[in-house]
VMD Tcl script that builds the backbone (N, CA, C; Angstrom):
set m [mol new atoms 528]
animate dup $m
set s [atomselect $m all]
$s set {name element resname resid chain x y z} {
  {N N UNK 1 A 14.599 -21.479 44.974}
  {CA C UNK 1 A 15.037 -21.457 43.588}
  {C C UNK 1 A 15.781 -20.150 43.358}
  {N N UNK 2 A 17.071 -20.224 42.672}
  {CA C UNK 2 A 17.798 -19.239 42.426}
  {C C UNK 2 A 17.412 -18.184 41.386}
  {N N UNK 3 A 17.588 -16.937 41.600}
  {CA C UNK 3 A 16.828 -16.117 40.508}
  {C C UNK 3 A 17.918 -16.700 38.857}
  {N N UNK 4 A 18.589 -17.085 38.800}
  {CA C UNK 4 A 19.255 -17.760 37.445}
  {C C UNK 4 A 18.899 -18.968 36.960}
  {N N UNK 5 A 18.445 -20.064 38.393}
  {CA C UNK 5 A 16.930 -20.887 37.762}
  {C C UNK 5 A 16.148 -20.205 37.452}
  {N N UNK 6 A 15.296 -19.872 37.989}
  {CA C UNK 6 A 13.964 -19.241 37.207}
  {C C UNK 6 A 14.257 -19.106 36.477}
  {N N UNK 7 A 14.840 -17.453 35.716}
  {CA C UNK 7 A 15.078 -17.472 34.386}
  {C C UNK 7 A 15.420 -18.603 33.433}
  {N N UNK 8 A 15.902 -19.626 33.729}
  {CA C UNK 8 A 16.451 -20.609 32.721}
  {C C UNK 8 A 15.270 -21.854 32.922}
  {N N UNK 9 A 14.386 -21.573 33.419}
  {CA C UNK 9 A 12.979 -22.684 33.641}
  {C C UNK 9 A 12.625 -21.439 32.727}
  {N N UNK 10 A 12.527 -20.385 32.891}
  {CA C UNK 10 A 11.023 -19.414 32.016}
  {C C UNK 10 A 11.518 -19.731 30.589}
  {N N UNK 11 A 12.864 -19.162 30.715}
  {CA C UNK 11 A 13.172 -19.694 29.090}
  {C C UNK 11 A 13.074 -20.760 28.558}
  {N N UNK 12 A 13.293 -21.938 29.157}
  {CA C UNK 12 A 12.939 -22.980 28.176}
  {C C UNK 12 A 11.774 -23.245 28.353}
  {N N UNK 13 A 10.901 -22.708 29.085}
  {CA C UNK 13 A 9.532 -22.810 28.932}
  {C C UNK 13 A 8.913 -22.315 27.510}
  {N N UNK 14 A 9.632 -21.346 27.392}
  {CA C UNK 14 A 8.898 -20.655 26.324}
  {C C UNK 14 A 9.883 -21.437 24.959}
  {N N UNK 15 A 11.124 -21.447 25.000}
  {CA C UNK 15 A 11.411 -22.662 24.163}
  {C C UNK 15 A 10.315 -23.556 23.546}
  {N N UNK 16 A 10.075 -24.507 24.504}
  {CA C UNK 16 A 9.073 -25.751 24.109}
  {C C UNK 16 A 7.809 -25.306 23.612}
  {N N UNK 17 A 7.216 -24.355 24.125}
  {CA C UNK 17 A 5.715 -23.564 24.044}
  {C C UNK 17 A 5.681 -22.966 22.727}
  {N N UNK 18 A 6.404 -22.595 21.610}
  {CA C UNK 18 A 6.301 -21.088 20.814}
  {C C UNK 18 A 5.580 -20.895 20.621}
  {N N UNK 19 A 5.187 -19.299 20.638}
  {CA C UNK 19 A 3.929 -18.353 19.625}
  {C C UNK 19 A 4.035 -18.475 18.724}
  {N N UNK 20 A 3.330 -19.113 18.115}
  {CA C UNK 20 A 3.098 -19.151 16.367}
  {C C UNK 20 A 2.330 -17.839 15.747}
  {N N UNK 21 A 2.704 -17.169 15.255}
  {CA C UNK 21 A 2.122 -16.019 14.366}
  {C C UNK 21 A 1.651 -16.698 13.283}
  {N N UNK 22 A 0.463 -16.583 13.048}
  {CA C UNK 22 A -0.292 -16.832 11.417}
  {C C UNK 22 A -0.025 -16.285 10.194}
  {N N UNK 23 A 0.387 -17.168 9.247}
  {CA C UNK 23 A 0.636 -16.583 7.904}
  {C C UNK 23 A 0.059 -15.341 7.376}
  {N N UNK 24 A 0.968 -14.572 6.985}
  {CA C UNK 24 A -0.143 -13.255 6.296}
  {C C UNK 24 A -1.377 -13.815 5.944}
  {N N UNK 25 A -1.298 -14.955 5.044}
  {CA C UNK 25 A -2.071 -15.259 3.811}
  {C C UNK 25 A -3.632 -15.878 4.841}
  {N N UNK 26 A -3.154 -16.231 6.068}
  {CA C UNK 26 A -4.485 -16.651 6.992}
  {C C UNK 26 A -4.818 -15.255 7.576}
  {N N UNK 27 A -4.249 -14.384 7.512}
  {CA C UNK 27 A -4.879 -12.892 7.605}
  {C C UNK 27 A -6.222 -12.228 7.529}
  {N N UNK 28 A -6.847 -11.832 7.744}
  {CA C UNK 28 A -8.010 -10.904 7.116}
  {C C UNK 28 A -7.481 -10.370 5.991}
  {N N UNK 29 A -6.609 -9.436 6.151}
  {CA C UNK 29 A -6.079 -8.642 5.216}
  {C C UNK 29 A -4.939 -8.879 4.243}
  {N N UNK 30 A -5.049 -10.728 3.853}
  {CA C UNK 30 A -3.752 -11.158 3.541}
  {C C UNK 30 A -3.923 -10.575 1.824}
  {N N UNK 31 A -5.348 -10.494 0.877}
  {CA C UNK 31 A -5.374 -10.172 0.016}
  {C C UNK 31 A -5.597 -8.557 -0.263}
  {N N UNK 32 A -5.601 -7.806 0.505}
  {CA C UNK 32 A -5.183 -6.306 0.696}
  {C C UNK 32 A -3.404 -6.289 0.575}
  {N N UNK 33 A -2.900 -6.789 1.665}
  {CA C UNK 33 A -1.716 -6.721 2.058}
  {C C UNK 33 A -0.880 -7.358 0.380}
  {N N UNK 34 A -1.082 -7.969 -0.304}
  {CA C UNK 34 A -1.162 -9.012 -1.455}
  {C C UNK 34 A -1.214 -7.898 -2.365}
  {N N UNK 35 A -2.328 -6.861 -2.856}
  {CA C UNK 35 A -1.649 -6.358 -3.563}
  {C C UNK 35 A -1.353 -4.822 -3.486}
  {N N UNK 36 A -1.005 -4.500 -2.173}
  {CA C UNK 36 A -0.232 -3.845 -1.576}
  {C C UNK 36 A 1.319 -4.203 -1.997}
  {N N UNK 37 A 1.917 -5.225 -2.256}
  {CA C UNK 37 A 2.823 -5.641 -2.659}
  {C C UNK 37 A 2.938 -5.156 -4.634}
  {N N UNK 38 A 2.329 -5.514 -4.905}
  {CA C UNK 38 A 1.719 -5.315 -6.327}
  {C C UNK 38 A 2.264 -3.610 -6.804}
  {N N UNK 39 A 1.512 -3.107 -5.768}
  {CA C UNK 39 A 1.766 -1.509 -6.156}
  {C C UNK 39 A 3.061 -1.368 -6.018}
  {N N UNK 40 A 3.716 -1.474 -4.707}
  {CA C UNK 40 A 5.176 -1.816 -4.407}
  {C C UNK 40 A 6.078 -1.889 -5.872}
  {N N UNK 41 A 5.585 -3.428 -6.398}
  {CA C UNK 41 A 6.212 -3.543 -7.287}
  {C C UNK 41 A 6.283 -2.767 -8.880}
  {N N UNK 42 A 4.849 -1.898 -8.701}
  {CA C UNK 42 A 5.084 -0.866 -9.743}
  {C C UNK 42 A 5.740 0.486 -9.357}
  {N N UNK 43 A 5.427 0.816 -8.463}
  {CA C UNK 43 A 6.480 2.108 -7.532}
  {C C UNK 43 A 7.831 1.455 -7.895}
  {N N UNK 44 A 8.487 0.619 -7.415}
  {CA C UNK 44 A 9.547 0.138 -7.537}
  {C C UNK 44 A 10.017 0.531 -9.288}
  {N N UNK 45 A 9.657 0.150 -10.545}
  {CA C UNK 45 A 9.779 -0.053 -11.712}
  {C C UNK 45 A 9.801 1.624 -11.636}
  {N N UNK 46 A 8.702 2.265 -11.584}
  {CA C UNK 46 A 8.812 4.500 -11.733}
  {C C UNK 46 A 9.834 4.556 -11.050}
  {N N UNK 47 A 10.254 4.468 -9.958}
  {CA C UNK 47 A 11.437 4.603 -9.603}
  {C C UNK 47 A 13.062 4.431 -10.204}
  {N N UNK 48 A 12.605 3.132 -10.873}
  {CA C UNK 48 A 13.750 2.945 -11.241}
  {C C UNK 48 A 13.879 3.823 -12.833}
  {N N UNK 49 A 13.054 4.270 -13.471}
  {CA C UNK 49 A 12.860 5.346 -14.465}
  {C C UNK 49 A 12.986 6.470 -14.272}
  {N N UNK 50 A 13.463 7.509 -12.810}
  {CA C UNK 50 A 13.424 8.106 -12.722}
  {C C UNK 50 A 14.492 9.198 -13.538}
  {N N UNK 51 A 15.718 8.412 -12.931}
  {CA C UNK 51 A 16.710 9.600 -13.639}
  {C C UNK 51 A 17.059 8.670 -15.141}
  {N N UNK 52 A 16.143 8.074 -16.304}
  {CA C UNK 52 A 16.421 8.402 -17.590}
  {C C UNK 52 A 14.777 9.632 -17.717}
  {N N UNK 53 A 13.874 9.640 -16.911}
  {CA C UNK 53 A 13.043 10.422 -17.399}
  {C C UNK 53 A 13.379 11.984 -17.192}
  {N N UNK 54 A 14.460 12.081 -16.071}
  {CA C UNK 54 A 14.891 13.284 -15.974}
  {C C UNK 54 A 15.847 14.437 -17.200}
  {N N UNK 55 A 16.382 13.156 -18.034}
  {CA C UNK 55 A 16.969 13.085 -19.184}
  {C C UNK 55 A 16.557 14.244 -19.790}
  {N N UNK 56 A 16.914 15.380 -20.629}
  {CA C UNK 56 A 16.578 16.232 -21.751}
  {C C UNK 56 A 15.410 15.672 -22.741}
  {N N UNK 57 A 15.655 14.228 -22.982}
  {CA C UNK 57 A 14.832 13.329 -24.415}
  {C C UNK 57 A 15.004 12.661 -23.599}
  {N N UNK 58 A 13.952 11.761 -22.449}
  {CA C UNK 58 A 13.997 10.435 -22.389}
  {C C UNK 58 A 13.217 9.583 -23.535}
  {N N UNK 59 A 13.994 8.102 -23.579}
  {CA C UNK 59 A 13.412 7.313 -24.580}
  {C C UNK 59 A 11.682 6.800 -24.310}
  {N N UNK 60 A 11.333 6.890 -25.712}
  {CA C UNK 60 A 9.973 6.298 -25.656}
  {C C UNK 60 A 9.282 5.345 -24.558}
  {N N UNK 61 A 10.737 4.271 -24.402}
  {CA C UNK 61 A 10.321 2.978 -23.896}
  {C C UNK 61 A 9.942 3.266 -22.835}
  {N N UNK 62 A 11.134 4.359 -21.986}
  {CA C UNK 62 A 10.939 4.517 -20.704}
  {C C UNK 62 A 9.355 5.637 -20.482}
  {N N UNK 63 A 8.887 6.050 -21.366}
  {CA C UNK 63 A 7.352 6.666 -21.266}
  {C C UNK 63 A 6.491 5.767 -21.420}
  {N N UNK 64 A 6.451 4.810 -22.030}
  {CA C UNK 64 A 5.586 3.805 -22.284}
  {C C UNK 64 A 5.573 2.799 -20.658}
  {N N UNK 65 A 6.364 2.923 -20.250}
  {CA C UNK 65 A 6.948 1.959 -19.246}
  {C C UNK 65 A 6.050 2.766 -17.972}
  {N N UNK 66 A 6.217 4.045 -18.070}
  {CA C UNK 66 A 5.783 5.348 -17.143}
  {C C UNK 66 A 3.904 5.193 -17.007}
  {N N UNK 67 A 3.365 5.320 -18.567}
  {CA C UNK 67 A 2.136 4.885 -18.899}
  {C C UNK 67 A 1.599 3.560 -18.166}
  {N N UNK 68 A 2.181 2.485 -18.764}
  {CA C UNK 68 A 1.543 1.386 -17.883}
  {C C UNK 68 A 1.483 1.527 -16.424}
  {N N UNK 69 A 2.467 1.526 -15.754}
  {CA C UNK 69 A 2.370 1.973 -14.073}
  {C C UNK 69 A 0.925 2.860 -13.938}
  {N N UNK 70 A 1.009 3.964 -14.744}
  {CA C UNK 70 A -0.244 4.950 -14.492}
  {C C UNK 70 A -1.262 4.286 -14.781}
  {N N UNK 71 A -1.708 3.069 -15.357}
  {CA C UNK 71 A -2.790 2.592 -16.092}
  {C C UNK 71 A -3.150 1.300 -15.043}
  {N N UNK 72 A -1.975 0.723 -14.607}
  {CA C UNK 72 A -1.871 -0.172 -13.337}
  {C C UNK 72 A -2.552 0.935 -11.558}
  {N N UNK 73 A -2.083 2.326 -11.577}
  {CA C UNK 73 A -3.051 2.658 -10.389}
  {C C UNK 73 A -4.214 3.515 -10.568}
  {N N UNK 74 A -3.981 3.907 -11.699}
  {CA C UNK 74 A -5.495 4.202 -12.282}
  {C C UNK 74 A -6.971 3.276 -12.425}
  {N N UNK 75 A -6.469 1.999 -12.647}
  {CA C UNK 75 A -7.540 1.024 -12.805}
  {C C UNK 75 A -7.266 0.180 -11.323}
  {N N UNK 76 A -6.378 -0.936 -11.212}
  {CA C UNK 76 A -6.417 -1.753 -10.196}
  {C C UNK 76 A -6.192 -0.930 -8.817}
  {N N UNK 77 A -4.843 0.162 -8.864}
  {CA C UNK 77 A -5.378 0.576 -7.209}
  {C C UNK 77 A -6.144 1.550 -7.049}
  {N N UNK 78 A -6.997 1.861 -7.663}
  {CA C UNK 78 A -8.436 2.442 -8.053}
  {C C UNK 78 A -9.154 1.590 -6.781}
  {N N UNK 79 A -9.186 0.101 -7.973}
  {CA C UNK 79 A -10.023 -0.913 -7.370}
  {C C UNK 79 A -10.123 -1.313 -5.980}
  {N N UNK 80 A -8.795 -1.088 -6.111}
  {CA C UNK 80 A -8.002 -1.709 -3.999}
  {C C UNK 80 A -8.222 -0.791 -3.445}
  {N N UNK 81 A -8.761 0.563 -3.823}
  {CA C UNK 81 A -9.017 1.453 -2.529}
  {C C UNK 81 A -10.355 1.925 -2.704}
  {N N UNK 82 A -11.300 1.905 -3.731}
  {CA C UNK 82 A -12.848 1.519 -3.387}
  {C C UNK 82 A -12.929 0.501 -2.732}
  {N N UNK 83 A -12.376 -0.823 -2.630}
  {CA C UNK 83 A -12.732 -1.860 -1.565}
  {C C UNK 83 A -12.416 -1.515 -0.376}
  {N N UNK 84 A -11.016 -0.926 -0.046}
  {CA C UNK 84 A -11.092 -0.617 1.240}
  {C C UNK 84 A -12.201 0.434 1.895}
  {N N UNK 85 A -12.387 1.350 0.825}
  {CA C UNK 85 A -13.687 2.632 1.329}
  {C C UNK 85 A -14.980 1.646 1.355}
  {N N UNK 86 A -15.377 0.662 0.955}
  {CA C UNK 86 A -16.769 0.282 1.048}
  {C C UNK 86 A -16.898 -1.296 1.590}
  {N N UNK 87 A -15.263 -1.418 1.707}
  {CA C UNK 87 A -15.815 -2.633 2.516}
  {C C UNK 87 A -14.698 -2.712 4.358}
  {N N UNK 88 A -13.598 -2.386 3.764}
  {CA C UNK 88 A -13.043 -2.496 5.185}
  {C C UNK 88 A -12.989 -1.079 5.853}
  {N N UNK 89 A -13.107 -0.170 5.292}
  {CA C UNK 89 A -13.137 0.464 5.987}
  {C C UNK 89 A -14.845 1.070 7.279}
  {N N UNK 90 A -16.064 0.535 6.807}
  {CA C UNK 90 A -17.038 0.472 6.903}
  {C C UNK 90 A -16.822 -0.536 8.747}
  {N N UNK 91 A -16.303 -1.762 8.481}
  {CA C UNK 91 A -16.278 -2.631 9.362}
  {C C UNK 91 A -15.248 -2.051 10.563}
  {N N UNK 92 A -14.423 -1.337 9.794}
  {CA C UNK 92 A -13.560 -1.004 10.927}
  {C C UNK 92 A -14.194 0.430 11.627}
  {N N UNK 93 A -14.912 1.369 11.290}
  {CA C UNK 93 A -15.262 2.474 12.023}
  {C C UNK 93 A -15.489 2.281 13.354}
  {N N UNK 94 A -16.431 1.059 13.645}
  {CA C UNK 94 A -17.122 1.077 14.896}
  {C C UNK 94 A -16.047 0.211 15.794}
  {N N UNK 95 A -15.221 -0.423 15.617}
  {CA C UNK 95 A -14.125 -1.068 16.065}
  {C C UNK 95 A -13.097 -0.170 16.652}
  {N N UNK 96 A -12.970 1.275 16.019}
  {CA C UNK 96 A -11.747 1.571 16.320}
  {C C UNK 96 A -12.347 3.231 17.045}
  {N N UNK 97 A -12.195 2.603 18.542}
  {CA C UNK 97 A -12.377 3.883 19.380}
  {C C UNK 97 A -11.364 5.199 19.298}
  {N N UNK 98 A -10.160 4.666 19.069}
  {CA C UNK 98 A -9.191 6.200 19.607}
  {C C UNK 98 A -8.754 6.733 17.745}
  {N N UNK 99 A -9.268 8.007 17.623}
  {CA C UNK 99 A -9.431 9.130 16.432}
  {C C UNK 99 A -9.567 8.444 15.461}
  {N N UNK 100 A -9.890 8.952 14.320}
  {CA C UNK 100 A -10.559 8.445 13.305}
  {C C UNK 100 A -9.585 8.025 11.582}
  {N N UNK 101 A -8.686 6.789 12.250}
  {CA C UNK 101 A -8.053 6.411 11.094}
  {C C UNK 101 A -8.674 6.141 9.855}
  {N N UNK 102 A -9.237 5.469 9.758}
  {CA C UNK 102 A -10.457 5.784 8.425}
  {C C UNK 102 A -10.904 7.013 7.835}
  {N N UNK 103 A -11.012 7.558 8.350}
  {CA C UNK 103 A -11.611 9.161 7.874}
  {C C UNK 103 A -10.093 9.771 7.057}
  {N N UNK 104 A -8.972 9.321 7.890}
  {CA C UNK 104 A -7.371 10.022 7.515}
  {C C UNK 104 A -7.109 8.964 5.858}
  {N N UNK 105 A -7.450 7.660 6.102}
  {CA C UNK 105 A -7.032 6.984 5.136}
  {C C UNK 105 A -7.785 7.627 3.899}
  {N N UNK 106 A -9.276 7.741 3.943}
  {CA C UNK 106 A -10.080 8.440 2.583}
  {C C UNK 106 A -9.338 9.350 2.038}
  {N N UNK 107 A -9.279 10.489 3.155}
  {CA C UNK 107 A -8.343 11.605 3.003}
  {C C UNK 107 A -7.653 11.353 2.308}
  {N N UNK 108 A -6.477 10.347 2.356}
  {CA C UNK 108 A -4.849 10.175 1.810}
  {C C UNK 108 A -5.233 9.872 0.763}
  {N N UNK 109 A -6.614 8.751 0.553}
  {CA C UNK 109 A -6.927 7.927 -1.308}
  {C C UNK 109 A -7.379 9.299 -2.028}
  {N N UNK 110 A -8.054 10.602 -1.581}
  {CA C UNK 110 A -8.507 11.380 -2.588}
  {C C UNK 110 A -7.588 12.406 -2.740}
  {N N UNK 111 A -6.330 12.483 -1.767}
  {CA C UNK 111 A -4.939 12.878 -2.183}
  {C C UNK 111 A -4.503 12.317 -3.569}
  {N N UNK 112 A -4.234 10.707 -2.762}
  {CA C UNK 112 A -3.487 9.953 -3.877}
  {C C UNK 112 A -3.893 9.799 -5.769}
  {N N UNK 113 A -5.422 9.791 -5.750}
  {CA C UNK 113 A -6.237 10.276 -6.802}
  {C C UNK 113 A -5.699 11.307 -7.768}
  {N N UNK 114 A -5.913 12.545 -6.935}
  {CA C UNK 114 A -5.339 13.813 -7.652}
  {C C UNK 114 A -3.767 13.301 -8.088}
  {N N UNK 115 A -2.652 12.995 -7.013}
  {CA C UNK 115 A -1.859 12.373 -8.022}
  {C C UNK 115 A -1.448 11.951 -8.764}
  {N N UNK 116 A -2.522 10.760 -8.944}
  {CA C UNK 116 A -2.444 9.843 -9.977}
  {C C UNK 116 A -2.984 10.828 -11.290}
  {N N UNK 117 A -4.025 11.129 -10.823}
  {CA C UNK 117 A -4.383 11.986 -12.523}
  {C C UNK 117 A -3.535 13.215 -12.952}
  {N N UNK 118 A -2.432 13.303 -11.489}
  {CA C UNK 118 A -1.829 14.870 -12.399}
  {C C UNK 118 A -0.164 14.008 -13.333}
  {N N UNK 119 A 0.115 12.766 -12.542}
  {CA C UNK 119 A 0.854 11.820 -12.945}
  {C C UNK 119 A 0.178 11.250 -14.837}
  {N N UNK 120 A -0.916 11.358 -14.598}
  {CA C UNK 120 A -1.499 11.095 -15.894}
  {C C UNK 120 A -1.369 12.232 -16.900}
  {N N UNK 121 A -1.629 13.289 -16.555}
  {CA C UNK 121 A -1.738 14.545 -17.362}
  {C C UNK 121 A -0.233 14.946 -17.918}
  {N N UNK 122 A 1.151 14.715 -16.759}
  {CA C UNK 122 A 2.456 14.647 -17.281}
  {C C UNK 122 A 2.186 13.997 -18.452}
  {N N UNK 123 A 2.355 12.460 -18.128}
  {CA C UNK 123 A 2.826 11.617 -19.327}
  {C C UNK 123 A 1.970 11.834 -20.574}
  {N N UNK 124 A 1.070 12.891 -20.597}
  {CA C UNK 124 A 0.266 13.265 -21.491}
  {C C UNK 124 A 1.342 13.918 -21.991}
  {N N UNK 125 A 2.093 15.165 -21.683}
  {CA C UNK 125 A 2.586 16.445 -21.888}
  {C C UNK 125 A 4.126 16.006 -22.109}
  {N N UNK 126 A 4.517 14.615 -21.456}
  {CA C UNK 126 A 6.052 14.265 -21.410}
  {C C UNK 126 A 6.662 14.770 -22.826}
  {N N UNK 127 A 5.638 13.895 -23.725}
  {CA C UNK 127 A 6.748 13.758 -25.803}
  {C C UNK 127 A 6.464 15.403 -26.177}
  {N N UNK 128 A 5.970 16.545 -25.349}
  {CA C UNK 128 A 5.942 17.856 -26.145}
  {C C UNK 128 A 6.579 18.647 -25.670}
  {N N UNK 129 A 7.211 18.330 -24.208}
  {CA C UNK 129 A 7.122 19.447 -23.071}
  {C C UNK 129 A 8.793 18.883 -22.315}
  {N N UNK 130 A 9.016 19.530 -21.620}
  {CA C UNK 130 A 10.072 19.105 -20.499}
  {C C UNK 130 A 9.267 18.137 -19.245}
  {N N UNK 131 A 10.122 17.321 -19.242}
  {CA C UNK 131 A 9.579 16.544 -18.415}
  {C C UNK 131 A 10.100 16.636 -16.608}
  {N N UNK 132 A 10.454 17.781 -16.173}
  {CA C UNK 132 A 10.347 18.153 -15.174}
  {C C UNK 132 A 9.471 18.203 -14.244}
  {N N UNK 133 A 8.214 17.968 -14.741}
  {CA C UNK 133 A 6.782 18.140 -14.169}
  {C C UNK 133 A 6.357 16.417 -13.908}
  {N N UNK 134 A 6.711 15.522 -14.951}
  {CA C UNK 134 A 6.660 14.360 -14.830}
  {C C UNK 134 A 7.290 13.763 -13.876}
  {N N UNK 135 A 8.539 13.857 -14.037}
  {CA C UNK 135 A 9.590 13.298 -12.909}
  {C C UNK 135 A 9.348 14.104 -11.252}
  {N N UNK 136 A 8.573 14.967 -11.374}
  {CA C UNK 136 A 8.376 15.568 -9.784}
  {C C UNK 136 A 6.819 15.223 -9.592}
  {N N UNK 137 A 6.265 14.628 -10.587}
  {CA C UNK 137 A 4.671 14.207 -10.287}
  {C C UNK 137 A 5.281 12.518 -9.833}
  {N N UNK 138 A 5.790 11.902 -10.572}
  {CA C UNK 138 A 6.552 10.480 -9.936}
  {C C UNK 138 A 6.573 10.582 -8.985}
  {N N UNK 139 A 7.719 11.278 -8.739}
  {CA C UNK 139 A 8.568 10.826 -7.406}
  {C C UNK 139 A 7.615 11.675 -6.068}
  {N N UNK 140 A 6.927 12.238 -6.453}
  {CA C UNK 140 A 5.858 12.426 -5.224}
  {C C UNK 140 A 5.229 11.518 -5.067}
  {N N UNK 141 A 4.396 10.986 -6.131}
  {CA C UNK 141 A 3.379 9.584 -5.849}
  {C C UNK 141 A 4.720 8.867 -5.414}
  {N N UNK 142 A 5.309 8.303 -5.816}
  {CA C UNK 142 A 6.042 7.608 -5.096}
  {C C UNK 142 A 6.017 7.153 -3.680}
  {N N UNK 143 A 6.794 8.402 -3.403}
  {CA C UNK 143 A 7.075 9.084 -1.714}
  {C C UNK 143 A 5.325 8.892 -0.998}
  {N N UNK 144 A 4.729 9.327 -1.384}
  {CA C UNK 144 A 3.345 9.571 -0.765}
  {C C UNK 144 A 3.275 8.202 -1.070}
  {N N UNK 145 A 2.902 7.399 -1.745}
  {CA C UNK 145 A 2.198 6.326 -1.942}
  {C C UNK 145 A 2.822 5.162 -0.843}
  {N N UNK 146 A 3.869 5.452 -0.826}
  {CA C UNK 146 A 4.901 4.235 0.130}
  {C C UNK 146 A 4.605 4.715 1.472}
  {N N UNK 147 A 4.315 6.094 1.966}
  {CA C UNK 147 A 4.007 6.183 3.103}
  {C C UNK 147 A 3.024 5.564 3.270}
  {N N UNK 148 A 1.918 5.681 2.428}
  {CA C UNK 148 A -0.061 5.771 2.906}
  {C C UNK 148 A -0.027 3.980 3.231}
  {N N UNK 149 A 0.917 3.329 2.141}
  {CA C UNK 149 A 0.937 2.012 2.161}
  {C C UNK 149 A 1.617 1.252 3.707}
  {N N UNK 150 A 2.553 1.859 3.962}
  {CA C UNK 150 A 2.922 1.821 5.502}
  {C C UNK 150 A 2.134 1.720 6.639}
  {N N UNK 151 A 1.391 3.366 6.443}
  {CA C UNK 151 A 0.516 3.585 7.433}
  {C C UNK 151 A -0.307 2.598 7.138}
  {N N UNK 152 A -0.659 2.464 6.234}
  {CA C UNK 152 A -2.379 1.481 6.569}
  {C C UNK 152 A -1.746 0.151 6.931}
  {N N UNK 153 A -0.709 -0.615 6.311}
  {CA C UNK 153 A -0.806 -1.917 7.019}
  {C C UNK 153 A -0.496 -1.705 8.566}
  {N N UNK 154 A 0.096 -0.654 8.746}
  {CA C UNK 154 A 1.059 -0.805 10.458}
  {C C UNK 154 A -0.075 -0.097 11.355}
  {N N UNK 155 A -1.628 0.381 10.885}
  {CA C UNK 155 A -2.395 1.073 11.959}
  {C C UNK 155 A -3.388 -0.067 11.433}
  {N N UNK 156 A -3.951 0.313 10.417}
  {CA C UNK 156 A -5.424 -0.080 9.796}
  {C C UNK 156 A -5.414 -1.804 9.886}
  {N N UNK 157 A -4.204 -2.138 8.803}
  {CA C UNK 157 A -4.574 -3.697 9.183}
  {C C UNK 157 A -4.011 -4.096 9.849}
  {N N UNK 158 A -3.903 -3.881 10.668}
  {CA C UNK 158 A -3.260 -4.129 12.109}
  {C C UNK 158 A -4.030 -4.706 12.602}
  {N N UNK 159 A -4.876 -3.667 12.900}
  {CA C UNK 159 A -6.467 -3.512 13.847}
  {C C UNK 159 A -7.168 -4.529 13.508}
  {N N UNK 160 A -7.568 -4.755 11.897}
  {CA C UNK 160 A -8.081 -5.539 11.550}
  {C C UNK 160 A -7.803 -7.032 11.501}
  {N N UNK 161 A -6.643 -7.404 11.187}
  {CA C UNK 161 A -6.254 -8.494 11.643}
  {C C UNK 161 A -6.733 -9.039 13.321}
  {N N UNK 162 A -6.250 -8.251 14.123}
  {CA C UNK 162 A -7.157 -8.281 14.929}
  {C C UNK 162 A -8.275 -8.139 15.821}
  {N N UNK 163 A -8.993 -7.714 14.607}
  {CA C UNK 163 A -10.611 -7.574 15.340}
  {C C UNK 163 A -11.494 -8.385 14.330}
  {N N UNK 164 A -11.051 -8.812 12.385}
  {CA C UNK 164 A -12.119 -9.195 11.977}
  {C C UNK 164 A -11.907 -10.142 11.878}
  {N N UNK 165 A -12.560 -11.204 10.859}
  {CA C UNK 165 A -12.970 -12.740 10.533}
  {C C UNK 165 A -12.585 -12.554 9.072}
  {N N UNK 166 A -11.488 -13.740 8.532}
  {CA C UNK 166 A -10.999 -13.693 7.299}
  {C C UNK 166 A -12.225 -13.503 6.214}
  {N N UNK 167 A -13.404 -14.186 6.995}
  {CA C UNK 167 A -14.948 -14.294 5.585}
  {C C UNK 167 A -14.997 -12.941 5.632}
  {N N UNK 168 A -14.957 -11.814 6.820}
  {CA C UNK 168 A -15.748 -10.603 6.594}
  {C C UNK 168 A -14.807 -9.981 5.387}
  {N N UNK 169 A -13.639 -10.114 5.041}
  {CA C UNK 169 A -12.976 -9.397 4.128}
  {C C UNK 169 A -12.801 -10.148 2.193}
  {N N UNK 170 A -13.695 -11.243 2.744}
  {CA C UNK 170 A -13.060 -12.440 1.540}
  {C C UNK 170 A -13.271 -11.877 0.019}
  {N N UNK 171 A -14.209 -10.708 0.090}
  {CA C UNK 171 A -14.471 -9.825 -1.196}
  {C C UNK 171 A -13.850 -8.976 -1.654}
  {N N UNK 172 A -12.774 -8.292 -0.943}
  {CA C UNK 172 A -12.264 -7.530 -1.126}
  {C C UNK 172 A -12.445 -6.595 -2.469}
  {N N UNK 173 A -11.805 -6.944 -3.512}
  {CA C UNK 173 A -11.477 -6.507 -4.595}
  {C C UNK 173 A -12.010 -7.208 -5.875}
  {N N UNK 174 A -12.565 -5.832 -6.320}
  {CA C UNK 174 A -13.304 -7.054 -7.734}
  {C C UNK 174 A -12.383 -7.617 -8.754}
  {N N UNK 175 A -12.523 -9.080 -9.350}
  {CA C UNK 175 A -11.686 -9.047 -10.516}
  {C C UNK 175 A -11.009 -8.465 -11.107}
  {N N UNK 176 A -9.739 -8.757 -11.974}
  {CA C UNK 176 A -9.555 -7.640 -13.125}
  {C C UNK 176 A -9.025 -8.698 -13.925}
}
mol reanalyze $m
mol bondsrecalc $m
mol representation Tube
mol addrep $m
């Protein structure tokens, strides 16, 4: 057999055969990853407020607009990252032999925390003050937040996807 058969038997071998990859949503981590998207989509919205908040007088709307986002990771990704500290991250310790991604992720949530509340304390100060402090408390959470969100799906649920069982994660996050 010619080495240009082979290759053209392997390939259509694998033609007929495909790897099917499983839907996020059959994931372990498809409702992590879910509203991981969520935050996305409020990062996305501060972002796009950035340069009227940079403004001398930005408008009300766009502070009010600033507020909700803060009230969206103050409460819900609050929520999404106590679940990961008490439930996935718990399952994954003993799973994951090489250095201690879990320990780095806490780290990054009691980073991200202080953010969020110094992001809170701006939009406190925005209607009295220059909002220079606001727009550089943003666009840090921002920046930081899109990384931590990176890292964890591309290390953490990675791992998890393949090491747990969709039931072990099915709690994730409490209501809201």
């Amino acid at each position: 057999v010619s080495p240009r058969t082979a290759v053209a038997t392997a390939h259509a071998g694998v033609a007929a055969c495909p790897v099917t990859e499983p839907a996020w949503s059959e994931k372990p981590t498809a409702e992590l990853r879910q509203e991981h998207e969520e935050v996305r989509r409020e990062l996305s919205t501060l972002e796009a407020l950035l340069p009227e908040l940079a403004q001398s007088n930005p408008d009300m709307a766009s502070l009010k607009s600033v507020e909700q986002t803060y009230k969206f990771l103050s409460t819900r990704f609050e929520a999404h990252m106590q679940s990961e500290e008490q439930l996935l991250f718990p399952l994954m310790q003993p799973l994951i032999s090489w250095g201690q991604p879990t320990d780095a992720m806490k780290q990054e949530h009691a980073q991200l925390r202080r953010q969020i509340e110094a992001l809170g304390n701006a939009i406190a100060f925005a209607p009295f003050a220059n909002t220079d402090k606001l727009v550089h408390c943003a666009a840090t959470l921002c920046r930081e937040l899109r990384q931590h969100l990176f890292r964890e799906e591309n290390v953490l649920f990675f791992e998890a996807d393949e090491s747990l069982r969709k039931e072990q994660l099915a709690c994730t996050t409490p209501a809201t």
